[in-house]
N, C-alpha and C positions, 0 to 999 in steps of 0.2 A: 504494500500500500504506500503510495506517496499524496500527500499533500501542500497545497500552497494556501497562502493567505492570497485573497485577492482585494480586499479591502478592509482596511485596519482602521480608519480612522470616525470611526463609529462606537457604537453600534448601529446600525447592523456589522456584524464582520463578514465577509462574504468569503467562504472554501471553498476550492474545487480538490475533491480526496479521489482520489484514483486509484481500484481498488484492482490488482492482478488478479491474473489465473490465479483457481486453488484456493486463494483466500477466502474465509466466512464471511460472508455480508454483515450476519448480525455483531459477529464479535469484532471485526476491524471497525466497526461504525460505533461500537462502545467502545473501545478502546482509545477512538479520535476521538470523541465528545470527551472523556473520562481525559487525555492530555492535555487539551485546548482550553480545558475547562469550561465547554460548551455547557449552559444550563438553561437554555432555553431555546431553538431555533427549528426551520422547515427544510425541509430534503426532496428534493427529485433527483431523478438519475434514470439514463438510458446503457444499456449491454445487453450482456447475455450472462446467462448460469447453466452449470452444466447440469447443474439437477436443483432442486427445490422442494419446502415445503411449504405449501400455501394452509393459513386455517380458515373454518368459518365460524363465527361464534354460535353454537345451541344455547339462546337463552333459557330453554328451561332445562337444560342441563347444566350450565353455566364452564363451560368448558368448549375449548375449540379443538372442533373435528378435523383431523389433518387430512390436507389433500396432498397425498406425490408427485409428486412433478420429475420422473427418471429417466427425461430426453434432456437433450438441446433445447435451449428456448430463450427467444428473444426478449428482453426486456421493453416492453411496448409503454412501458407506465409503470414509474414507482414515485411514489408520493409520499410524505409520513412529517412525524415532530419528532424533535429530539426534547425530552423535560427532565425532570429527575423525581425522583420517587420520596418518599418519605422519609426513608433513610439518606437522599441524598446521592444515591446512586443514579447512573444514567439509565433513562427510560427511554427506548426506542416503540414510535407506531407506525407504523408502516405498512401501507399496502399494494399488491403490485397486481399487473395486468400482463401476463405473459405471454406470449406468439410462439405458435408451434410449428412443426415443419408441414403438416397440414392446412396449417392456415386456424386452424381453432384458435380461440383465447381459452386460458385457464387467470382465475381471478383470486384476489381475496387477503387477509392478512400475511403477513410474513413472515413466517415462524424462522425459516433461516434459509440459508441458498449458498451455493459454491457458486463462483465468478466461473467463467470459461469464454471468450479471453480476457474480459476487461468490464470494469463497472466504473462506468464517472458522475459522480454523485455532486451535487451542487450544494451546500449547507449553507442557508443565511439566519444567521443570529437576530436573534429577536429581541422587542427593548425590555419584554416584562418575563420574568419569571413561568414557566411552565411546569406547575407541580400535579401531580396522576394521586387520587387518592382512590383508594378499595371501596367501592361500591357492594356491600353483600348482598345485596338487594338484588342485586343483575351479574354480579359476579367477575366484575368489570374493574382495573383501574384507569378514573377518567380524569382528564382534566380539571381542576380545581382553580377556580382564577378565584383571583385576589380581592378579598371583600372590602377591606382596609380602604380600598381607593375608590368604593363607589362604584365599581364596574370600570372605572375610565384606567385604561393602561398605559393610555398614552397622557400624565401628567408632567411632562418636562415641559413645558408652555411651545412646543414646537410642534404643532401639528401641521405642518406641509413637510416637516422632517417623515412624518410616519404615512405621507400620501393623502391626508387629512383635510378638508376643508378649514380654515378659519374661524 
């Protein structure tokens, strides 16, 4: 895995992590958040994986059912957040849309995936905190924004810094 900083003088900070053959998806993308000290930010990326598993969540099981994925398959769509957990650990959500050599899509969350040849993944840092809390209720950990502030995340008085209207 390599990456660069593409803009630093933020936040946002903008990476591009370039992940090789072989490498795990999920653990090189914890392991770069868990560096960088990413604790809050959005990821897309385009490649391929030489194998995959996708989940789907059964909410009345509360548990996701794994899909394999033991071709070739293009990365057509992968989208997700980087946040951190309660503990403070890095929390990856992610999920991807994958192309087969038939021409099918297989879809759905992203339990994990080998690269084969290459993953370029785009990470931009976000300006509020992204904390996942345990839902037992649905069996879920989700998003938990910041009550402190009223809802508004964007309070550094710069809102055309965050795409904002005035």
């Amino acid at each position: 895995m390599a990456a660069c900083t593409m803009l630093t003088d933020g936040p946002p900070r903008v990476f591009a992590v370039v992940l090789d053959e072989s490498d795990s998806v999920t653990e090189a993308l914890t392991a770069f958040a868990a560096d960088n000290d990413v604790r809050a930010a959005g990821l897309t990326a385009i490649g391929a994986f030489r194998t995959a598993t996708l989940g789907f969540f059964d909410l009345d099981a509360k548990e996701y059912l794994h899909l394999p994925v033991d071709e070739q398959a293009e990365v057509l769509s992968l989208v997700g957040d980087i946040g951190r957990d309660d503990q403070d650990d890095v929390a990856l959500h992610v999920h991807a849309v994958l192309g087969l050599r038939d021409g099918t899509t297989r879809g759905g969350h992203l339990l994990n995936a080998t690269v084969r040849p290459t993953l370029e993944v785009m990470v931009t840092e976000s300006p509020a905190h992204l904390r996942r809390r345990y839902r037992p209720d649905i069996g879920l950990a989700l998003i938990d924004l910041p009550s402190s502030k009223g809802g508004d995340l964007f309070d550094d008085g710069e809102p055309l810094r965050h795409g904002l209207a005035p």
